[in-house]
C-alpha positions as CSV (number, residue, x, y, z in Angstrom):
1,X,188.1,-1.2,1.9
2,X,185.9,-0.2,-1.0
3,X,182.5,2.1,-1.1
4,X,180.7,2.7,-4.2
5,X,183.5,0.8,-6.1
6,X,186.5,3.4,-5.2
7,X,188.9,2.6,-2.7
8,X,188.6,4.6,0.4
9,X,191.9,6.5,1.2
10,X,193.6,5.7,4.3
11,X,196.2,8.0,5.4
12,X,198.6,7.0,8.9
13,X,199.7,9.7,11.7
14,X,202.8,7.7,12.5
15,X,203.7,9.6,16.3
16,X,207.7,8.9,16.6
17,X,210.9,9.4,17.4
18,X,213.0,8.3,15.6
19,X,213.3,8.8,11.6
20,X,214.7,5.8,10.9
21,X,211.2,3.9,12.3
22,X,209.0,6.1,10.3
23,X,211.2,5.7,6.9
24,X,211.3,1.7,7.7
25,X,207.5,1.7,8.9
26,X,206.7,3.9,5.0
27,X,208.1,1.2,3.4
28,X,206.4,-1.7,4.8
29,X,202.9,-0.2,4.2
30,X,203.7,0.8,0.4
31,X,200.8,-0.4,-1.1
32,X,198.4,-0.5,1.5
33,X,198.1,2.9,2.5
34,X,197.5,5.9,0.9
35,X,199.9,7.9,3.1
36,X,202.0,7.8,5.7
37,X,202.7,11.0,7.5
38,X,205.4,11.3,10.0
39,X,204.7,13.7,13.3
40,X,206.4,14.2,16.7
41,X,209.5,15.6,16.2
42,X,207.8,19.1,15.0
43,X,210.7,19.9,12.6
44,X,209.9,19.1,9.3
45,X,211.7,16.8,6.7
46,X,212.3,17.4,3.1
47,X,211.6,13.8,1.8
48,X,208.1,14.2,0.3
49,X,208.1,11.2,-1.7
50,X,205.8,8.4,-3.6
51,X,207.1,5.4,-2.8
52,X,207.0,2.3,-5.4
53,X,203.8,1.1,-4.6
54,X,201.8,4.3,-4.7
55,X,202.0,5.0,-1.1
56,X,203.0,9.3,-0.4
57,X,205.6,9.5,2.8
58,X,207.4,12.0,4.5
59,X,209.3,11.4,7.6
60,X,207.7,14.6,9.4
61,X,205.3,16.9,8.7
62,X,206.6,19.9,10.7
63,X,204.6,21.9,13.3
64,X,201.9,24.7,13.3
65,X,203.2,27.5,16.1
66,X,205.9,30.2,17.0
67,X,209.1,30.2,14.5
68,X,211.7,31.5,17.1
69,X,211.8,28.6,19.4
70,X,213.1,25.4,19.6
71,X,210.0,22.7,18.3
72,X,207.5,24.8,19.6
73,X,209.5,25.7,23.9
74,X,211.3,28.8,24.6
75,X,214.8,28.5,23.6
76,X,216.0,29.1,27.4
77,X,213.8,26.2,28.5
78,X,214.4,24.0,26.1
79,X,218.9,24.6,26.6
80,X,218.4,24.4,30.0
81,X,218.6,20.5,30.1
82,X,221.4,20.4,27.4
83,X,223.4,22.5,29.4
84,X,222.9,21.3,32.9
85,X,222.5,17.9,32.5
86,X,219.6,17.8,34.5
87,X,216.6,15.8,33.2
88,X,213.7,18.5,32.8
89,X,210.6,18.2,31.1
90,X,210.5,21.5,28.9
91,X,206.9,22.6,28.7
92,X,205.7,25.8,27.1
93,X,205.0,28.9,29.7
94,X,203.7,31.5,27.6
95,X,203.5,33.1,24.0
96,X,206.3,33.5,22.3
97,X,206.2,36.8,20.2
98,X,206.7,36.8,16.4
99,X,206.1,35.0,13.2
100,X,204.1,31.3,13.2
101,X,205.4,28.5,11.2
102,X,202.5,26.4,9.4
103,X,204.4,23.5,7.8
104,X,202.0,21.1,5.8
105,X,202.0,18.4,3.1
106,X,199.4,18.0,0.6
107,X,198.7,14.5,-0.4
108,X,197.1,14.0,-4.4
109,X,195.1,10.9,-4.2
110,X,193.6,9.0,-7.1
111,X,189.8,8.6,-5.9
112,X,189.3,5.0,-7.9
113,X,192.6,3.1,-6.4
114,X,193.0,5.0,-3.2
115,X,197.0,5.1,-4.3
116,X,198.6,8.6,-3.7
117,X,199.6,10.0,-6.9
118,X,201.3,13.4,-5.6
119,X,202.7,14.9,-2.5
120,X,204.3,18.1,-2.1
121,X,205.7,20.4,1.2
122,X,203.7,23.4,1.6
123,X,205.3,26.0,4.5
124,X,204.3,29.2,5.7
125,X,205.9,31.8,7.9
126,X,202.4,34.3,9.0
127,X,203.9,37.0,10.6
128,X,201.8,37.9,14.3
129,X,201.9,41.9,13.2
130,X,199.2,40.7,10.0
131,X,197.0,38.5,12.8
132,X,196.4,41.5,15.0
């Protein structure tokens, strides 16, 4: 789509699974989107990457919350279903003390062809002591 004769950026929040979906699913859109942004799994990847066709990807993007857990659940919570092999839903139950993780990509993109032309991993660990 073009405004003002520039290409308007379209970036896609691809919610999955499975890695192997999101790499496939960055391929087949090289070209046509700006980016494609991988999210779900909350643990991030390190394959921040231009594709051929101008198109940024990364298979996920990481999470935003408490750096001692396990994507985001109390440790405990999140074994339990591992370790009793009974199916539970693991859902968070209250705040887990300690650093936050902020993990983040920054996508570069060329305003007159809408093609991204830089993408780089940018991840924080904010200490909760320096937020009171």
């Amino acid at each position: 789509m073009k405004r003002w004769g520039k290409k308007i950026p379209l970036i896609i929040d691809f919610h999955a699974e499975a890695t192997s979906e999101k790499v496939v699913l960055g391929w087949f859109l090289d070209g046509r989107v700006s980016a494609i942004l991988g999210t779900h799994t909350r643990t991030p990847t390190a394959d921040a990457r231009l594709l051929k066709q101008g198109t940024a990807h990364v298979t996920d993007v990481g999470m935003v919350g408490p750096l001692d857990t396990a994507a985001g659940l109390e440790v405990e919570s999140a074994l339990k279903p591992f370790i009793t092999h009974t199916p539970l839903r693991s859902k968070a139950t209250k705040p887990t003390p300690g650093p936050v993780v902020f993990n983040s990509v920054m996508v570069d993109i060329d305003p007159q062809s809408g093609r991204a032309v830089g993408i780089s991993r940018h991840d924080l660990i904010i200490d909760d002591e320096s937020m009171i």
